[in-house]
N, C-alpha and C positions, 0 to 999 in steps of 0.2 A: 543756572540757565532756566528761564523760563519753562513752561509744559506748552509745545506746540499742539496748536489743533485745524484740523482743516474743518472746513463748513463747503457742501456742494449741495446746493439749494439752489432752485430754477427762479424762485420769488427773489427780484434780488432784493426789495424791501423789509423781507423777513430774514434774508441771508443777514444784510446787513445790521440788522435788529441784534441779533443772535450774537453778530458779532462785535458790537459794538457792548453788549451783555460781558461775553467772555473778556475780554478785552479790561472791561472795568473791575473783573477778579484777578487780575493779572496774569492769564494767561496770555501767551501771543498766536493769534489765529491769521490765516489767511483765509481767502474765498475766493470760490471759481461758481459758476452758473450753468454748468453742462456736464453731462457723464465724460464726455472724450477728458476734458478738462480736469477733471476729478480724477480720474484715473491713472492720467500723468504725473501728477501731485502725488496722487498716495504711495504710485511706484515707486518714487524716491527714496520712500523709507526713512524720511528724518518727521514724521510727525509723530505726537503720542497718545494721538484720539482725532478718528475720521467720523466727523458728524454728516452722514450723507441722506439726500430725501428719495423717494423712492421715483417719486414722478421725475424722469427731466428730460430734456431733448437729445436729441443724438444717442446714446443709449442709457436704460433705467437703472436706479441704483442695484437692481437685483444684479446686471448685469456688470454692474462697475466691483460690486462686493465679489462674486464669481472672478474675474478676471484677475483681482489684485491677490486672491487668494490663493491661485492657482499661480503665481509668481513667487508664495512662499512670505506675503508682505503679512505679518501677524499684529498688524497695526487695530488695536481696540474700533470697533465699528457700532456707532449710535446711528440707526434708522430711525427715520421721520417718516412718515405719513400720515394721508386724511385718513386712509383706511385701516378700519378696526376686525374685521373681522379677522378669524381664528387662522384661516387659510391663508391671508396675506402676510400675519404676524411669523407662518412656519412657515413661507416659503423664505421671510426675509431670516429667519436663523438659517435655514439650511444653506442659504447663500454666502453665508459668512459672518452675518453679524450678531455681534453682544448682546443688543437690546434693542428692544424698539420702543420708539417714543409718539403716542400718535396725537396729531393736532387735532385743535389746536392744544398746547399745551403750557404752561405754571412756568415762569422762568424759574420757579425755586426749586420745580420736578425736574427739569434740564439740568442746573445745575447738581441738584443732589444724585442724576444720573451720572453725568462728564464726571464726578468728584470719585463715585463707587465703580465707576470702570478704570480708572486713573488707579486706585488703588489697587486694585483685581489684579490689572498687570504687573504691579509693583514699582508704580510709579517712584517711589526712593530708593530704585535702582542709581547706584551710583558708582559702577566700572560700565565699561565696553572693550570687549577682547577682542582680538582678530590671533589667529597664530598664537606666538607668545608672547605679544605687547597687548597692555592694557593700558587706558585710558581712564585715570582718579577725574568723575566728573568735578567734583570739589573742589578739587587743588589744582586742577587743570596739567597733570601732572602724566608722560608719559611713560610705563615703566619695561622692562625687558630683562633679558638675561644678564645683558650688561650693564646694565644701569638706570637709572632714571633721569627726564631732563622735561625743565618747566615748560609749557607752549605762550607761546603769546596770545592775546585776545583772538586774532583773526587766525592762526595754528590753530588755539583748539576748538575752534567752530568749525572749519575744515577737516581737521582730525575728527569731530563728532559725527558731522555727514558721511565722513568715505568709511567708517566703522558704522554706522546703521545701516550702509547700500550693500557692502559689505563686496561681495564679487558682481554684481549689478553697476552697470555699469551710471556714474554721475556725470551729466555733460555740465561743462564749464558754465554755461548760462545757469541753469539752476546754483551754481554751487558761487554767482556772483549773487544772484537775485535770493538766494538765504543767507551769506555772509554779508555783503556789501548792502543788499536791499535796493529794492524796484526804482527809487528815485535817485540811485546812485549813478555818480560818473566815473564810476570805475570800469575797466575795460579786461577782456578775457588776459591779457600779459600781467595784469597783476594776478590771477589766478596761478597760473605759470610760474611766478616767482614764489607765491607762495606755497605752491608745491614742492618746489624745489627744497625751500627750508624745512621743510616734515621730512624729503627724501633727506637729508642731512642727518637730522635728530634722529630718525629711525637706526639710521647704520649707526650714528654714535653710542646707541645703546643696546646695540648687537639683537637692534629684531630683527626678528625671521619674513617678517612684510615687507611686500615694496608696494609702490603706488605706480599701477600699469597705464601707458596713457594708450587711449585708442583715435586713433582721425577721425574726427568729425561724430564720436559717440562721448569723447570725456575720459575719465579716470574709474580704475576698482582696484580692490587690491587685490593682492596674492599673495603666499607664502610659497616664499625662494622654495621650501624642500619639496613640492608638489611640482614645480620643471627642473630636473638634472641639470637641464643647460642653464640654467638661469642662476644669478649672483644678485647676491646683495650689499 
């Protein structure tokens, strides 16, 4: 699987720039142009580097970096801005972020940044746990106490989102617009069905997870032994 990245840049001509940069290293990036927007995105919790600028509308990266922090999102965070000095570089660390990167700047400094934050976190991580089921990024493979069983392409891109949101809750639209993608005509009942087949594969390999659906908020998961009343 690709290294996702987000870009929340208010230029959208430099957003774009950036992202059409990362894109040709083969990373897969989105982009939004506003803090609200930014913020939505990184809550999700399926990206592996939020490239955010500090200026934008609606509210500033200091305050987009604070928010998603305070949600417990430990998603690697590159700041951009014009401004250099000392005081803006430590308000933007104490806010949440990794580094800061100030324009203009080198796409070879951007990239050899996005590359050494990418490895910091341990970007060749290659499980995702919940409970006792784990997730072989590799092999696309899901394992448990009882067993192990393959995913399909679209399983385990689903499996990989509702394992990085973890008890956060993932609404359907997002989790069409990252599997299916934004020019798709796939519709929320293929989500539904596909949940269904992970709710199957799960209890066939005696995990301890379910995948909880909420009205009108989406899906999270839970481990059955954390509610009494509840069954797997």
């Amino acid at each position: 699987m690709a290294v996702r990245i987000l870009v929340v840049e208010d230029e959208k001509l430099l957003a774009d720039t950036v992202a059409a940069f990362l894109k040709s290293k083969g990373f897969g990036v989105d982009t939004v142009y506003d803090g609200e927007a930014g913020e939505a995105y990184a809550r999700l919790g399926v990206y592996d580097l939020l490239i955010l600028d500090v200026m934008l509308p609606g509210q500033d990266g200091y305050q987009v970096a604070r928010r998603i922090r305070s949600e417990r999102v430990g998603t690697p965070i590159l700041m951009l801005t014009a401004r250099s000095a000392l005081e803006d570089r430590v308000t933007g660390l104490n806010a949440g972020a990794d580094y800061y990167l100030t324009k203009p700047f080198d796409t070879r400094e951007l990239l050899a940044c996005v590359n050494a934050l990418l490895r910091r976190q341990g970007e060749q991580v290659d499980e995702l746990s919940f409970g006792n089921t784990v997730l072989d990024l590799s092999s696309a493979t899901l394992r448990a106490a009882g067993g192990e069983v393959r995913l399909s392409a679209r399983e385990f891109d689903i499996m990989r989102l509702l394992l990085r949101s973890g008890e956060r809750n993932l609404s359907k639209e997002s989790i069409l617009e990252n599997v299916w993608g934004f020019d798709s005509e796939a519709v929320e009942n293929h989500v539904e069905v596909y949940i269904g087949f992970l709710r199957k594969k799960l209890m066939s390999i005696g995990s301890d997870v379910r995948i909880e659906a909420r009205r009108r908020l989406g899906y999270h998961l839970e481990v059955c032994g954390n509610d009494p009343k509840a069954a797997c």
